[in-house]
N, C-alpha and C positions, 0 to 999 in steps of 0.2 A: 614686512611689517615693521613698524615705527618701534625702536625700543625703548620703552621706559623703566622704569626701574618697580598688604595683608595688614591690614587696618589690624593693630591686636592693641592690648591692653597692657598697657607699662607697668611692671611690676613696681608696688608701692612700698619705700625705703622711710626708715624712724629715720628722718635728718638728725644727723649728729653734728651735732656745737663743739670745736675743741675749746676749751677751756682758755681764754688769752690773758694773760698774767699782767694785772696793772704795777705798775713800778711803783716804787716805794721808795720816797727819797727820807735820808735820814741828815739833820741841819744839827750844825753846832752853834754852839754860845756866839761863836764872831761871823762867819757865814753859812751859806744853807748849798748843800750840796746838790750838783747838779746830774750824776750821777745815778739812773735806776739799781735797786736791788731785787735780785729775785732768789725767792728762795727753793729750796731742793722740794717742797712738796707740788710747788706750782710748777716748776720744768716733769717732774713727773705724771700731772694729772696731765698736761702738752703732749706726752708723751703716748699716754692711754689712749686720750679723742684721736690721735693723728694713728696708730693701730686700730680702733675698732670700724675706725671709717674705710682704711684699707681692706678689713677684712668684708664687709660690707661691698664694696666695690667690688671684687674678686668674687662674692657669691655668682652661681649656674642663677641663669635669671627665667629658668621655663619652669619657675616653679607654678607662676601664675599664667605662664601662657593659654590664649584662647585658641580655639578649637580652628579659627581662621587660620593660625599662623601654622597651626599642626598640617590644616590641607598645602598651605604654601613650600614648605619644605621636607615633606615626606611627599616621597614615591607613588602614584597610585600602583594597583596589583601587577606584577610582570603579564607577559601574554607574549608572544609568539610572532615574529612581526613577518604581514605579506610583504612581498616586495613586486612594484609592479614596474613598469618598461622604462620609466619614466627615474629609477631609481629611490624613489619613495617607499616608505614601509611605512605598514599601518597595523593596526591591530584596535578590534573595538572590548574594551574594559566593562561596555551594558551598552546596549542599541537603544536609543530612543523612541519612544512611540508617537513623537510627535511630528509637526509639520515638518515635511524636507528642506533643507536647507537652500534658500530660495537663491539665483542668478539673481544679481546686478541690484542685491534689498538690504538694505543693517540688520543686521544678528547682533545678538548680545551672546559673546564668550567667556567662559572663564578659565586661564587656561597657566601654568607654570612651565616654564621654560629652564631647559639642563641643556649643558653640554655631553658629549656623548660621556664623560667619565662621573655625570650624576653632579656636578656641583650646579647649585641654582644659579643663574644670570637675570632673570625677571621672572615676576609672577602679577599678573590683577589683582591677586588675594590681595598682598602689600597694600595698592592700595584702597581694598575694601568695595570695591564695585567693579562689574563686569567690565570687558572693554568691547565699544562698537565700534563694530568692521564690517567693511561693505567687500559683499564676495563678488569675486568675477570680474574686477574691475582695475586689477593690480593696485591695489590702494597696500596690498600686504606682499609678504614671499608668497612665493609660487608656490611652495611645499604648502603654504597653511590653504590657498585658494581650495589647491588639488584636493589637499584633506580632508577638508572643510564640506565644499563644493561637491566635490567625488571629479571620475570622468579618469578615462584613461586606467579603467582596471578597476578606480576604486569608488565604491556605492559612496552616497552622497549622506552625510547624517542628520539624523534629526533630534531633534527637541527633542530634552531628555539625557540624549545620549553624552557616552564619554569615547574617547577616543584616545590613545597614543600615535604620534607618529615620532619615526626618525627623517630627519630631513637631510638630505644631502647637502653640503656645500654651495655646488650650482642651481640648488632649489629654493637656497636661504639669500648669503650675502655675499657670495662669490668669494677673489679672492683678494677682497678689500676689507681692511675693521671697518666695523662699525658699531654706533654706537661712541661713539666720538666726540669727549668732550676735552678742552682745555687739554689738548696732544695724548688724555688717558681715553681708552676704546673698552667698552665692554665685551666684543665680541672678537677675537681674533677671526685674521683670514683665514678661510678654506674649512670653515669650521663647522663640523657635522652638529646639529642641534634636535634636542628629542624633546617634544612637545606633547601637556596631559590637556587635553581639550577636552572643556564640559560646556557642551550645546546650549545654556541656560533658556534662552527664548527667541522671538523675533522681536526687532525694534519693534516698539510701541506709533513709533513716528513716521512710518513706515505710508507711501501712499499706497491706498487702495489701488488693487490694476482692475 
């Protein structure tokens, strides 16, 4: 699966102005000084703007966070994971009651992406719309096909449903990074990756068979 990098809402800051001290030139009888003066009340209100906007910066910024960005980097519930021949482990969070998840057609998923120690690497939520992917087709990893898809142990999901899996190494991106931009990689080699997948629908675009 292609990696890319939860639409939320940017917590809104009182822009602070620091206060910038216009110079003051003071001229004698025979010539005019070229010289700024400033005085001790204007380097302290300099002083005040350039602290409250630090403290300002430095605020926890989830004070406004939306409920998107809360699914993006929290956990869905633990669960129990099968593990089937193939290395793969799964475990469903709610089964869907919808259509199965169709061979070689676009789904629409939505799904966050951990490494096995829980820190986030990608999520869709970020950027606020599902992502289509077409199963069966290696258009993605093998672990999300298998997941996804089912086969080889594991039932196939549907519309509706959530899912975790853990993925192995040789079922994600082997033992190559990737994710590889400008010589930085998101994804170290050999790297086990745990995936919350939510079935949201079938592509809309999708041809009739």
């Amino acid at each position: 699966m292609a990696v890319s990098s939860l639409s939320f809402t940017s917590p809104k800051f009182q822009t602070l102005q620091a206060f910038t001290p216009k110079p003051t030139f003071k001229a004698s009888s025979s010539q005019q000084s070229t010289t700024p003066s400033i005085n001790k009340k204007q380097i302290f209100q300099v002083g005040v703007g350039i602290l409250a906007a630090s403290i300002v910066a430095s605020a926890p910024l989830n004070a406004d966070a939306t409920r998107t960005e809360y699914y993006a980097t929290t956990a869905e519930p633990t669960c129990e994971f099968n593990y089937v021949r193939s290395g793969l482990g799964y475990c469903d969070i709610a089964v869907g009651s919808g259509q199965e998840a169709p061979y070689n057609q676009l789904v629409n998923i939505h799904y966050t992406a951990r490494f096995a120690d829980g820190i986030v690497f990608d999520s869709s939520y970020k950027r606020g719309r599902a992502l289509t992917m077409r199963l069966g087709m290696g258009k993605v990893i093998k672990g999300l096909d298998q997941g996804i898809l089912g086969g080889e142990g594991v039932p196939p999901m549907h519309v509706g449903g959530k899912r975790k899996l853990q993925i192995p190494s040789h079922l994600a991106y082997g033992p190559e990074p990737a994710g590889c931009f400008s010589g930085d990689c998101n994804i170290p080699g050999n790297a086990t990756l745990v995936y919350d997948i939510k079935f949201v629908e079938l592509y809309s675009g999708n041809r009739k068979l």
